[in-house]
N, C-alpha and C positions, 0 to 999 in steps of 0.2 A: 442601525443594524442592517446587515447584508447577506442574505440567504443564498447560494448558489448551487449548482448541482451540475456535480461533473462524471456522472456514472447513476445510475438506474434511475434515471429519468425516461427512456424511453425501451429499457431494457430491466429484469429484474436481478442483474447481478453487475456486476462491478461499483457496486456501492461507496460513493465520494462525492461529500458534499463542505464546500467553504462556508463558514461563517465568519464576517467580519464585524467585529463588534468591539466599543474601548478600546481600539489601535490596537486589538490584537489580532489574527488570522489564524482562526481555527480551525484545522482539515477533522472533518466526522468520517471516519475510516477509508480508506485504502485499497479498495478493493480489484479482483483479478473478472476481465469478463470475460465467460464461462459458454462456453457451445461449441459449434461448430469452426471450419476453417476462417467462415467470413467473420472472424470477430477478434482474429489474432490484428489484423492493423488497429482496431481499437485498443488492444494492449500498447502496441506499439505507437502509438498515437502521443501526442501532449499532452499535456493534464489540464491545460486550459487556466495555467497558473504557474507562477516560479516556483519551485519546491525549496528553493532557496529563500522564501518570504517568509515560509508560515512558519509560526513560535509554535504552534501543539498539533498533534494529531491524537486525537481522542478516538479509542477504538473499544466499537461496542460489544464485538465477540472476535472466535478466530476462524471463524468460515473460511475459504480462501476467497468468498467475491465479496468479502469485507477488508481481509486484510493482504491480499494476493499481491499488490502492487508496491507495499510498502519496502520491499529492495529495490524496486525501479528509482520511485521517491525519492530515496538516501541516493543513491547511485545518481539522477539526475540535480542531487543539490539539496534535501532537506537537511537541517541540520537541528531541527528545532526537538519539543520534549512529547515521547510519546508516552501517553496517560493511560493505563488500562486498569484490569483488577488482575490480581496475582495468579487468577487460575486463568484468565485468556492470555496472557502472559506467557506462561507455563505451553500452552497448548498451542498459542501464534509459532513459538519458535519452530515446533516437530512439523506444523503443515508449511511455512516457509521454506525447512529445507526440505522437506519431501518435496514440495513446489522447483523448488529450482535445479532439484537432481531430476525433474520431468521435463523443466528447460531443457537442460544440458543435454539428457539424453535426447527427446525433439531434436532440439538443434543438429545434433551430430548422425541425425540418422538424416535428415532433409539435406544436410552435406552431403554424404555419401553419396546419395541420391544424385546429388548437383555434380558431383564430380565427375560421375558416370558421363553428365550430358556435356563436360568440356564447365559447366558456370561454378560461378564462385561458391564458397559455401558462408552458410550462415550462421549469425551468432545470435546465444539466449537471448531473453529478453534479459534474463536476470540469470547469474550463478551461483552456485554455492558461499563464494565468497561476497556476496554481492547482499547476501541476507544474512550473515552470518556479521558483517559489517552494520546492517541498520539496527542489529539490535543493539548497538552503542548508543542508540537513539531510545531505549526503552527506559523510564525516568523513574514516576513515583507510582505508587499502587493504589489505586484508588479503592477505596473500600466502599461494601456495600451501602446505601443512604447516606453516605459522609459525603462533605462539602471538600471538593479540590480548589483552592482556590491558585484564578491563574496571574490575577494583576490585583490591584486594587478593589476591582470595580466588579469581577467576572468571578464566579465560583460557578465550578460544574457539580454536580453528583448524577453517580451512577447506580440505576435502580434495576 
Protein backbone atom coordinates (compact mmCIF):
# COMPACT_ATOMS: atom_id res chain seq x y z
CA UNK A 1 0.00 0.00 0.00
CA UNK A 2 1.00 3.51 -1.27
CA UNK A 3 -0.10 6.87 0.33
CA UNK A 4 0.58 9.93 -1.73
CA UNK A 5 -0.40 13.48 -1.50
CA UNK A 6 -0.95 15.70 -4.07
CA UNK A 7 -2.79 18.81 -2.73
CA UNK A 8 -3.10 20.08 1.09
CA UNK A 9 0.03 18.88 2.04
CA UNK A 10 1.44 22.08 2.59
CA UNK A 11 -1.59 24.01 1.86
CA UNK A 12 -5.25 23.56 3.44
CA UNK A 13 -7.15 23.42 0.17
CA UNK A 14 -6.79 21.64 -3.01
CA UNK A 15 -7.26 18.39 -1.26
CA UNK A 16 -5.82 15.10 -3.42
CA UNK A 17 -4.50 12.28 -2.36
CA UNK A 18 -3.50 8.71 -4.41
CA UNK A 19 -3.78 5.57 -2.76
CA UNK A 20 -2.29 2.71 -4.27
CA UNK A 21 -3.39 -0.47 -3.07
CA UNK A 22 -4.34 -4.26 -4.84
CA UNK A 23 -3.41 -2.87 -8.28
CA UNK A 24 -5.76 -0.36 -8.01
CA UNK A 25 -5.11 3.58 -7.96
CA UNK A 26 -7.33 5.33 -5.97
CA UNK A 27 -7.61 9.43 -6.16
CA UNK A 28 -9.27 10.73 -2.54
CA UNK A 29 -10.95 13.84 -4.03
CA UNK A 30 -10.07 16.42 -6.49
CA UNK A 31 -9.79 19.29 -5.20
CA UNK A 32 -9.57 23.28 -6.46
CA UNK A 33 -6.64 25.35 -4.65
CA UNK A 34 -8.24 28.35 -3.15
CA UNK A 35 -6.59 32.06 -2.37
CA UNK A 36 -4.96 34.44 -3.96
CA UNK A 37 -3.33 35.02 -7.51
CA UNK A 38 -0.22 33.01 -6.57
CA UNK A 39 -1.92 29.78 -6.45
CA UNK A 40 -3.61 29.80 -9.83
CA UNK A 41 -0.16 27.96 -11.45
CA UNK A 42 -0.83 25.36 -8.82
CA UNK A 43 -4.23 24.76 -10.45
CA UNK A 44 -2.71 24.80 -13.53
CA UNK A 45 -0.02 22.74 -12.65
CA UNK A 46 0.11 18.54 -13.07
CA UNK A 47 -1.22 16.47 -10.73
CA UNK A 48 1.76 14.72 -10.26
CA UNK A 49 0.13 11.52 -11.92
CA UNK A 50 -1.72 10.32 -15.20
CA UNK A 51 -5.32 10.88 -14.70
CA UNK A 52 -5.54 8.45 -17.34
CA UNK A 53 -4.17 5.53 -14.54
CA UNK A 54 -6.62 5.81 -11.89
CA UNK A 55 -9.80 3.29 -11.69
CA UNK A 56 -11.64 5.58 -8.79
CA UNK A 57 -11.85 8.70 -7.40
CA UNK A 58 -13.58 8.67 -4.18
CA UNK A 59 -14.98 12.02 -3.17
CA UNK A 60 -15.55 12.85 0.37
CA UNK A 61 -17.90 16.04 0.22
CA UNK A 62 -18.55 18.80 -2.61
CA UNK A 63 -16.49 21.76 -1.26
CA UNK A 64 -14.76 23.16 -4.24
CA UNK A 65 -11.02 22.48 -2.64
CA UNK A 66 -12.22 18.97 -2.58
CA UNK A 67 -13.83 18.57 -5.73
CA UNK A 68 -12.76 21.72 -7.80
CA UNK A 69 -10.37 19.99 -10.04
CA UNK A 70 -12.29 17.22 -11.10
CA UNK A 71 -13.03 18.76 -14.79
CA UNK A 72 -9.44 19.42 -15.16
CA UNK A 73 -8.98 15.46 -14.29
CA UNK A 74 -11.56 14.27 -17.00
CA UNK A 75 -10.24 16.85 -19.37
CA UNK A 76 -6.61 15.72 -18.80
CA UNK A 77 -7.55 11.91 -19.18
CA UNK A 78 -9.46 10.28 -16.12
CA UNK A 79 -11.57 8.05 -17.34
CA UNK A 80 -11.95 5.80 -14.26
CA UNK A 81 -15.47 5.58 -11.64
CA UNK A 82 -16.27 8.36 -9.43
CA UNK A 83 -17.69 7.13 -5.89
CA UNK A 84 -19.59 9.57 -3.78
CA UNK A 85 -23.05 9.54 -1.81
CA UNK A 86 -25.99 10.82 -3.58
CA UNK A 87 -26.33 14.19 -1.76
CA UNK A 88 -22.51 15.21 -2.57
CA UNK A 89 -23.40 14.09 -5.87
CA UNK A 90 -26.33 16.24 -6.16
CA UNK A 91 -24.36 19.25 -4.70
CA UNK A 92 -20.68 18.46 -6.75
CA UNK A 93 -22.50 19.16 -9.88
CA UNK A 94 -24.22 23.11 -9.07
CA UNK A 95 -20.60 24.10 -7.47
CA UNK A 96 -18.69 22.54 -10.59
CA UNK A 97 -20.75 24.55 -12.92
CA UNK A 98 -20.84 27.66 -10.93
CA UNK A 99 -17.06 26.80 -10.76
CA UNK A 100 -16.34 26.78 -14.28
CA UNK A 101 -18.82 29.68 -15.30
CA UNK A 102 -16.09 31.75 -12.75
CA UNK A 103 -13.39 30.25 -15.15
CA UNK A 104 -14.83 31.33 -18.12
CA UNK A 105 -15.83 34.53 -16.84
CA UNK A 106 -11.91 34.99 -15.10
CA UNK A 107 -10.62 33.98 -18.19
CA UNK A 108 -12.38 36.24 -20.55
CA UNK A 109 -12.12 39.30 -18.53
CA UNK A 110 -7.76 38.73 -18.00
CA UNK A 111 -8.20 38.50 -22.09
CA UNK A 112 -9.66 41.76 -22.40
CA UNK A 113 -7.29 42.91 -20.43
CA UNK A 114 -4.31 41.13 -22.62
CA UNK A 115 -5.72 42.45 -25.55
CA UNK A 116 -5.69 45.89 -24.49
CA UNK A 117 -1.78 45.27 -24.00
CA UNK A 118 -1.25 43.99 -27.91
CA UNK A 119 -0.77 39.80 -25.75
CA UNK A 120 -2.53 36.85 -26.21
CA UNK A 121 -5.57 35.86 -24.38
CA UNK A 122 -6.11 33.20 -22.01
CA UNK A 123 -8.02 30.12 -21.62
CA UNK A 124 -10.03 28.51 -18.40
CA UNK A 125 -8.64 26.16 -16.50
CA UNK A 126 -11.72 24.25 -17.02
CA UNK A 127 -15.33 25.20 -18.91
CA UNK A 128 -18.72 24.61 -18.67
CA UNK A 129 -18.41 21.85 -20.98
CA UNK A 130 -15.44 20.65 -19.53
CA UNK A 131 -17.48 19.66 -16.15
CA UNK A 132 -20.46 19.00 -17.51
CA UNK A 133 -18.45 16.06 -19.38
CA UNK A 134 -16.74 14.55 -16.02
CA UNK A 135 -19.77 13.90 -14.70
CA UNK A 136 -20.00 10.93 -17.17
CA UNK A 137 -17.55 9.88 -14.83
CA UNK A 138 -19.95 9.96 -11.74
CA UNK A 139 -20.66 5.98 -11.06
CA UNK A 140 -22.27 4.25 -7.99
CA UNK A 141 -23.64 5.99 -4.72
CA UNK A 142 -22.27 4.97 -1.95
CA UNK A 143 -24.39 4.88 0.93
CA UNK A 144 -23.93 5.83 4.40
CA UNK A 145 -21.70 2.77 6.60
CA UNK A 146 -22.19 0.43 3.40
CA UNK A 147 -19.25 -1.29 2.03
CA UNK A 148 -18.41 -0.16 -1.76
CA UNK A 149 -16.54 -2.74 -2.93
CA UNK A 150 -13.88 -1.97 -5.71
CA UNK A 151 -11.96 -5.22 -6.60
CA UNK A 152 -11.79 -8.26 -4.95
CA UNK A 153 -9.68 -7.34 -2.16
CA UNK A 154 -10.51 -3.46 -1.50
CA UNK A 155 -14.08 -2.23 -0.23
CA UNK A 156 -14.48 1.42 0.93
CA UNK A 157 -17.22 2.92 3.16
CA UNK A 158 -18.24 6.11 3.61
CA UNK A 159 -18.89 7.37 7.06
Amino acid sequence: MRLSFHGAAHEVTGSCHLLECAGLRILIDCGLFQGGHHVSAMNHAAFGFDPAAMDFLLLTHAHLDHCGRIPLLAKRGFRGEIITTRATRDLCKLVLLDAAHIQEEDAAHASRHRHRHGEAPVAPLFAITDALRSFDFLGRNAGYDEPVQLNEQVAVRFL
